[in-house]
PDB file of N, CA, C and O in Angstrom, chain B, residues numbered from 101:
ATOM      1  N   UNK B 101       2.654  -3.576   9.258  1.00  0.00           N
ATOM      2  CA  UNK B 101       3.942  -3.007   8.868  1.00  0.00           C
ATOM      3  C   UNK B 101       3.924  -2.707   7.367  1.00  0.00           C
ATOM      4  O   UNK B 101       3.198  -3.435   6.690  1.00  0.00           O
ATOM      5  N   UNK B 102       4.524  -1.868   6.827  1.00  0.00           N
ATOM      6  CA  UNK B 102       4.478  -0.988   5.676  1.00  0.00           C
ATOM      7  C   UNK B 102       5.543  -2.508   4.623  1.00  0.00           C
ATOM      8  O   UNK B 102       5.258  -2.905   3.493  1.00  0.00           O
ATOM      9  N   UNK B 103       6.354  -2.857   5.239  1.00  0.00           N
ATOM     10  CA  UNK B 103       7.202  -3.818   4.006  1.00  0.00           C
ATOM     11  C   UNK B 103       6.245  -4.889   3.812  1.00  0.00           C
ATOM     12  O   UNK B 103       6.433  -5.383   2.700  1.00  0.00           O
ATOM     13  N   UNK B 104       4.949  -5.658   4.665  1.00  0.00           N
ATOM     14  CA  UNK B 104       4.201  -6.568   4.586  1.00  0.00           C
ATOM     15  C   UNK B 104       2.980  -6.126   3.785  1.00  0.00           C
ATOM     16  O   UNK B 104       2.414  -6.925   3.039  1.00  0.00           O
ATOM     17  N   UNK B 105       2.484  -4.625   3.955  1.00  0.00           N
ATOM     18  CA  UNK B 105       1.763  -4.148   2.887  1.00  0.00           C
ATOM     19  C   UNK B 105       2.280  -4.193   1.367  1.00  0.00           C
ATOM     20  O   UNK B 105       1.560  -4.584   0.448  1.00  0.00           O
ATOM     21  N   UNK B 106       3.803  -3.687   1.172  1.00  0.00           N
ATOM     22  CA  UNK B 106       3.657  -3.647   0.244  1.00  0.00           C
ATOM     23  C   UNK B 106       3.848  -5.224  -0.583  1.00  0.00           C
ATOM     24  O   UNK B 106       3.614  -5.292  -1.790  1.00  0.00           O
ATOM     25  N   UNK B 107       4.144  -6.041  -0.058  1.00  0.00           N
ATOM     26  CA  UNK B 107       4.301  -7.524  -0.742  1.00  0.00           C
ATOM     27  C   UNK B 107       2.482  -7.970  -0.541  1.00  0.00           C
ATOM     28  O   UNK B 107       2.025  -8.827  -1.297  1.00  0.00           O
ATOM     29  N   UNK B 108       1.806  -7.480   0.244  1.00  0.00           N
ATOM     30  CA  UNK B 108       0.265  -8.068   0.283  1.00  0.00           C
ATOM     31  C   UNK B 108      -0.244  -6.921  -1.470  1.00  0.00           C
ATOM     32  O   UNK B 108      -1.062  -7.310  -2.303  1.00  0.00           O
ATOM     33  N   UNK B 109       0.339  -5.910  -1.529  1.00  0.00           N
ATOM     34  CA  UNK B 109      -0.459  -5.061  -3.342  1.00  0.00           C
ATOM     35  C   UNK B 109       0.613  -6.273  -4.312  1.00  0.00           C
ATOM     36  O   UNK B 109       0.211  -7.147  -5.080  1.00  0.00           O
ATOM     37  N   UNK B 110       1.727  -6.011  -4.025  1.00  0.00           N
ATOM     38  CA  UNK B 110       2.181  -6.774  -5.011  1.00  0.00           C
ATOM     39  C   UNK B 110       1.539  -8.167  -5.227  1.00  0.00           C
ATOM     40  O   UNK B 110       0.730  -8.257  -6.150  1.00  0.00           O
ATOM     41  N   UNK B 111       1.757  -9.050  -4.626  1.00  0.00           N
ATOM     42  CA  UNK B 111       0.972 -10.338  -5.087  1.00  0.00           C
ATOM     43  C   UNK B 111      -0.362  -9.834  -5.391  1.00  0.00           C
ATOM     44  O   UNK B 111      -0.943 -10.288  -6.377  1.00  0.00           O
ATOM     45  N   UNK B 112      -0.923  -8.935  -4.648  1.00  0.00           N
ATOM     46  CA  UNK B 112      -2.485  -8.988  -5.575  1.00  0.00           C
ATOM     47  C   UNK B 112      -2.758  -7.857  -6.777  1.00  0.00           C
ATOM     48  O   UNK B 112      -3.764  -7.327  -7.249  1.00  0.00           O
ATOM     49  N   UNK B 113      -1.227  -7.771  -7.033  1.00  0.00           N
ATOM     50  CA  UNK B 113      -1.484  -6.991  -8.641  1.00  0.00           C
ATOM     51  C   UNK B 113      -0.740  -8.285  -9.158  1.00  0.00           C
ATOM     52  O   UNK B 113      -1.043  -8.261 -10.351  1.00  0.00           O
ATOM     53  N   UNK B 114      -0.158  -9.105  -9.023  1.00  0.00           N
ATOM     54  CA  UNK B 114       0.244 -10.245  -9.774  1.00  0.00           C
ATOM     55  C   UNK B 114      -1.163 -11.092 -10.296  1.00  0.00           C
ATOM     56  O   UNK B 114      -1.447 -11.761 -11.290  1.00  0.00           O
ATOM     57  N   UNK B 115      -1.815 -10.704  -9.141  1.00  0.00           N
ATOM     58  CA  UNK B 115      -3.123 -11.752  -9.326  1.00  0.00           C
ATOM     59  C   UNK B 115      -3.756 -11.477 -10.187  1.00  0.00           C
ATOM     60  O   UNK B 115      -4.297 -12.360 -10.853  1.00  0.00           O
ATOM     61  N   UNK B 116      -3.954  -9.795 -10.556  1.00  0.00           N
ATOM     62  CA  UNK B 116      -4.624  -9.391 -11.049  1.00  0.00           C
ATOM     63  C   UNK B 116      -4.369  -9.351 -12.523  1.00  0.00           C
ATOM     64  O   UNK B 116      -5.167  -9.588 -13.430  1.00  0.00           O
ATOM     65  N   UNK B 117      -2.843  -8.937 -12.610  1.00  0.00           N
ATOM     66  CA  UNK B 117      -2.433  -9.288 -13.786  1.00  0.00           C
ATOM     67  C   UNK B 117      -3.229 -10.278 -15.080  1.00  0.00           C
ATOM     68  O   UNK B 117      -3.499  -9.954 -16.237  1.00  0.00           O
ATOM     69  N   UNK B 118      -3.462 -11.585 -14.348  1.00  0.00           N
ATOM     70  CA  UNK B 118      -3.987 -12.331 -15.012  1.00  0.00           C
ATOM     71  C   UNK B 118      -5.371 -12.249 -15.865  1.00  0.00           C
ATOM     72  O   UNK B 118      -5.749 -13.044 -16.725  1.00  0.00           O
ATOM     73  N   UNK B 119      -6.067 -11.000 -15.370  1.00  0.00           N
ATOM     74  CA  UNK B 119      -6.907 -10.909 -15.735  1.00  0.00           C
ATOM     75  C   UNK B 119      -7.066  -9.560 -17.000  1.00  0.00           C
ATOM     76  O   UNK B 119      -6.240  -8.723 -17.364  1.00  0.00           O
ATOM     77  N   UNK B 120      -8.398  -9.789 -17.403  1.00  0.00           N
ATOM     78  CA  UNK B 120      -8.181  -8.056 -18.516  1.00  0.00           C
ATOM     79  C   UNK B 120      -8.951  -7.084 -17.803  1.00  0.00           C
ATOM     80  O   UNK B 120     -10.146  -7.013 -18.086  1.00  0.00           O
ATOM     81  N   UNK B 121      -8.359  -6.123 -16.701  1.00  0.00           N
ATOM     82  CA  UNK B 121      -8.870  -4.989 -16.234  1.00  0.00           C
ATOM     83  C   UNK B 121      -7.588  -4.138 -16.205  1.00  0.00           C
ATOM     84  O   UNK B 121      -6.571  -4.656 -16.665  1.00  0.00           O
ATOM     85  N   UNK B 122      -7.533  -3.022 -15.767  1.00  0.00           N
ATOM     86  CA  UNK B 122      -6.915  -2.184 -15.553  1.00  0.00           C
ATOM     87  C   UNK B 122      -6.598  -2.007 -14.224  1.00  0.00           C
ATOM     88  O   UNK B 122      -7.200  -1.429 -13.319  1.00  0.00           O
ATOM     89  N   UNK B 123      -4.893  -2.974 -14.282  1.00  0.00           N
ATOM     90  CA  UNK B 123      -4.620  -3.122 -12.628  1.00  0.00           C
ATOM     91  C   UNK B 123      -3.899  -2.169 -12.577  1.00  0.00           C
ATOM     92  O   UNK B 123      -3.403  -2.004 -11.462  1.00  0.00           O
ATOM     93  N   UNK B 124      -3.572  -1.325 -13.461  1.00  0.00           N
ATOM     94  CA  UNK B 124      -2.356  -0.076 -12.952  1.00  0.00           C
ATOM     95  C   UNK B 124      -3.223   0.964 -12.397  1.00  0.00           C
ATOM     96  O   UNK B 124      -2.699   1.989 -11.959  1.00  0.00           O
ATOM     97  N   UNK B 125      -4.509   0.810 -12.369  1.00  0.00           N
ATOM     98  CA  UNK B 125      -5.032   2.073 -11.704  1.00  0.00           C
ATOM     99  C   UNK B 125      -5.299   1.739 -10.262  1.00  0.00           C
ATOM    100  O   UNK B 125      -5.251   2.453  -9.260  1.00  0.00           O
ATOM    101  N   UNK B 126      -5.629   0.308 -10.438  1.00  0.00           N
ATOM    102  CA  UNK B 126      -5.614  -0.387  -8.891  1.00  0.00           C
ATOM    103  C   UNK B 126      -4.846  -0.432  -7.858  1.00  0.00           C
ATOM    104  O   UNK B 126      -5.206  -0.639  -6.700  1.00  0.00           O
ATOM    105  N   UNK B 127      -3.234  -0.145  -8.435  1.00  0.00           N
ATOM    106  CA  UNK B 127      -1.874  -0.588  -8.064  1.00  0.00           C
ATOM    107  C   UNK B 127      -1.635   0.771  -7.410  1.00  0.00           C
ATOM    108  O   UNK B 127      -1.070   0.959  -6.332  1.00  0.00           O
ATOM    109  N   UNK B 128      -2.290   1.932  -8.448  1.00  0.00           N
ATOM    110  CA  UNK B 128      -1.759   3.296  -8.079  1.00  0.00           C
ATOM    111  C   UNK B 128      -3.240   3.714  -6.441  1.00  0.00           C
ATOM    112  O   UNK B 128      -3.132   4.525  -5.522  1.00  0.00           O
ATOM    113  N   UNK B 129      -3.995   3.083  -6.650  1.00  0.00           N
ATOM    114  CA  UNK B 129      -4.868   3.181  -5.450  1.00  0.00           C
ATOM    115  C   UNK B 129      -4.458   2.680  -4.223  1.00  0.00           C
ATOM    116  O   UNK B 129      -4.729   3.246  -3.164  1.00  0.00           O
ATOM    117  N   UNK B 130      -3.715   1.481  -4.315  1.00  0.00           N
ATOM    118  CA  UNK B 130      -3.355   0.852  -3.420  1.00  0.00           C
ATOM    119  C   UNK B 130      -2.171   1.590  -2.844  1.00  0.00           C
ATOM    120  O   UNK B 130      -2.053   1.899  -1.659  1.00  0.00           O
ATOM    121  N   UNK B 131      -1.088   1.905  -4.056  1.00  0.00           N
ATOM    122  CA  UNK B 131       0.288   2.822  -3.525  1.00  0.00           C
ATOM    123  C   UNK B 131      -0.277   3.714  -2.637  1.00  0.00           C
ATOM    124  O   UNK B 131       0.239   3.771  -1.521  1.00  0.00           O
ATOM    125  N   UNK B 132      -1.365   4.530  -2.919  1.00  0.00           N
ATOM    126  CA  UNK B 132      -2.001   6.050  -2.472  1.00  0.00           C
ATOM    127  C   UNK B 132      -2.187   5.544  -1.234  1.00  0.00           C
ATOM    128  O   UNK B 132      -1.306   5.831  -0.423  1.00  0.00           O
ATOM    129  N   UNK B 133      -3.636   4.459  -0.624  1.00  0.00           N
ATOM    130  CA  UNK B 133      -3.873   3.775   0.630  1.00  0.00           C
ATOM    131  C   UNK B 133      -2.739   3.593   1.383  1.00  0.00           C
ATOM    132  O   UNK B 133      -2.731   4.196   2.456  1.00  0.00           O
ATOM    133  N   UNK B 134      -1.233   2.542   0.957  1.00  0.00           N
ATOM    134  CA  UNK B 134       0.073   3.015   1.777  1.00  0.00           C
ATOM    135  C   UNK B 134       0.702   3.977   1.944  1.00  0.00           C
ATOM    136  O   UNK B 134       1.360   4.316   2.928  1.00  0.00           O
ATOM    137  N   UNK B 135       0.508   4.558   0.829  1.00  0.00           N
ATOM    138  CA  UNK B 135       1.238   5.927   1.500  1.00  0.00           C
ATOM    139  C   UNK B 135       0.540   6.953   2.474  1.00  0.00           C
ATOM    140  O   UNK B 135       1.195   7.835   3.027  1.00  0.00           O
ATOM    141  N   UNK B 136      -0.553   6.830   2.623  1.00  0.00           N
ATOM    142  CA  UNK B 136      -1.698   7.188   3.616  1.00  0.00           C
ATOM    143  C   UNK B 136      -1.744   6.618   4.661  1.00  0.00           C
ATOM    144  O   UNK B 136      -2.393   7.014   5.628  1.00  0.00           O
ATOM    145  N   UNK B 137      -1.064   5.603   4.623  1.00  0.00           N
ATOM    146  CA  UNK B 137      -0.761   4.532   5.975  1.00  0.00           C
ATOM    147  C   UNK B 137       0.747   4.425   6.680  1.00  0.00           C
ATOM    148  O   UNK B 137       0.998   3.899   7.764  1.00  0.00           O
ATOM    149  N   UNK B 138       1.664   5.058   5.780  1.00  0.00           N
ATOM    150  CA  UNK B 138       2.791   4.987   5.928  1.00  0.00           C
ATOM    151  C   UNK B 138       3.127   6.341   7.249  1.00  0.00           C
ATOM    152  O   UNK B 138       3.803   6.385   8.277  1.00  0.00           O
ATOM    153  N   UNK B 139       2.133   7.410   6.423  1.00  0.00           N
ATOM    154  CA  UNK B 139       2.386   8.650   6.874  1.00  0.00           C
ATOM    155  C   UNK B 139       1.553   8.703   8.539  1.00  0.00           C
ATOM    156  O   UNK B 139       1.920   9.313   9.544  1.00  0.00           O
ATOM    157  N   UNK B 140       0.608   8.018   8.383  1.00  0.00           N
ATOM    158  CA  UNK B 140      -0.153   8.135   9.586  1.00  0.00           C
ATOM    159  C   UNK B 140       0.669   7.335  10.570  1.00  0.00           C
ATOM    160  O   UNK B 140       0.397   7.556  11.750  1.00  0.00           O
ATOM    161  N   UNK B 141       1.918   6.172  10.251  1.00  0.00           N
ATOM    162  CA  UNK B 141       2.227   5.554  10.961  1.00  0.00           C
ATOM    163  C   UNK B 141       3.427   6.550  11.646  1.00  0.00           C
ATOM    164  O   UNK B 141       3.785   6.638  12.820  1.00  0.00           O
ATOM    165  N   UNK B 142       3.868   7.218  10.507  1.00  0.00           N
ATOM    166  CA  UNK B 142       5.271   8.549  10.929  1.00  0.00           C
ATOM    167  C   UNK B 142       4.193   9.263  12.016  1.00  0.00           C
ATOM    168  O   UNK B 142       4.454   9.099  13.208  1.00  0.00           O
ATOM    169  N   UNK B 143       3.068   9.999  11.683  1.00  0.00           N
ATOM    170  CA  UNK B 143       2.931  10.876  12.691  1.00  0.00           C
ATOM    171  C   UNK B 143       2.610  10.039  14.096  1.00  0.00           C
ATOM    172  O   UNK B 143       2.855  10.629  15.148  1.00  0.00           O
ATOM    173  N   UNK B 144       2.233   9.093  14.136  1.00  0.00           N
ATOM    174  CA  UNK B 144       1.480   8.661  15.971  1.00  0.00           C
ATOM    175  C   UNK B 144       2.907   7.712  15.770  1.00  0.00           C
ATOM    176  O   UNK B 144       2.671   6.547  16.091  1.00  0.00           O
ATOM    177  N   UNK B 145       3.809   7.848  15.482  1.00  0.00           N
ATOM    178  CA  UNK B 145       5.618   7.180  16.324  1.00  0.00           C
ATOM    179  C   UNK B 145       6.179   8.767  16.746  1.00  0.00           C
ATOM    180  O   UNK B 145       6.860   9.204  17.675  1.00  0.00           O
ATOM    181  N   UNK B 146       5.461   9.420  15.456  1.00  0.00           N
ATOM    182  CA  UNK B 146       6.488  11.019  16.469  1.00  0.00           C
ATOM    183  C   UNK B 146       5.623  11.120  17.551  1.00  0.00           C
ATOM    184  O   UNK B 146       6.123  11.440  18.629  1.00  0.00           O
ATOM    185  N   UNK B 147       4.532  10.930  17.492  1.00  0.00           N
ATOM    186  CA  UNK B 147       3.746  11.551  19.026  1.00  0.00           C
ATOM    187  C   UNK B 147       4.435  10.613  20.213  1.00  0.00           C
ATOM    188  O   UNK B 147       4.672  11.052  21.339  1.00  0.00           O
ATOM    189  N   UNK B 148       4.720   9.252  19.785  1.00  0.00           N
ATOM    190  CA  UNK B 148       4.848   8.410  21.257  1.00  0.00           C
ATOM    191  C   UNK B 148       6.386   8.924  21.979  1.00  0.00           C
ATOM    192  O   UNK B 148       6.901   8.832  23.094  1.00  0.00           O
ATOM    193  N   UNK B 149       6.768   9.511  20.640  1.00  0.00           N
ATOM    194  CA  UNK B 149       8.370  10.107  21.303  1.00  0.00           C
ATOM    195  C   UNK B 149       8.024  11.263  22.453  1.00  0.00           C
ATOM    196  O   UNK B 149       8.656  11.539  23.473  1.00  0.00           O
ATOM    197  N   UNK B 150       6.636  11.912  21.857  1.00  0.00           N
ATOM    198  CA  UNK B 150       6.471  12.849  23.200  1.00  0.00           C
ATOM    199  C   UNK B 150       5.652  13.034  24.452  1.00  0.00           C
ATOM    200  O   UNK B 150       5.916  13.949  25.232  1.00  0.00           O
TER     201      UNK B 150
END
C-alpha cells in the first residue's frame, strides 16, 4: 500500500539523515519509485473495474 511506502522512505531518510551523504537525492529516487508504483497501482484497479 502506497501510505506504508511512504512511512517505509521516510524512516529510511531519517536514517539516513544521520549520516554525511546526500539523502535528498535518495528521497527524490525513492518519491520517483512511488510514484511509479502509485500509478501502476491506478492503472491494474482501473482494469479490475473492467
Amino acid at each position: 500500500m502506497v501510505t506504508e511506502d511512504l512511512q517505509r522512505i521516510f524512516k529510511l531518510e531519517q536514517n539516513r539523515s544521520n549520516h554525511t551523504i546526500d539523502f535528498t537525492q535518495l528521497l527524490v529516487e525513492d518519491m520517483k519509485t512511488l510514484a511509479y508504483k502509485s500509478a501502476y497501482e491506478a492503472l491494474t484497479f482501473e482494469e479490475d473495474l473492467f
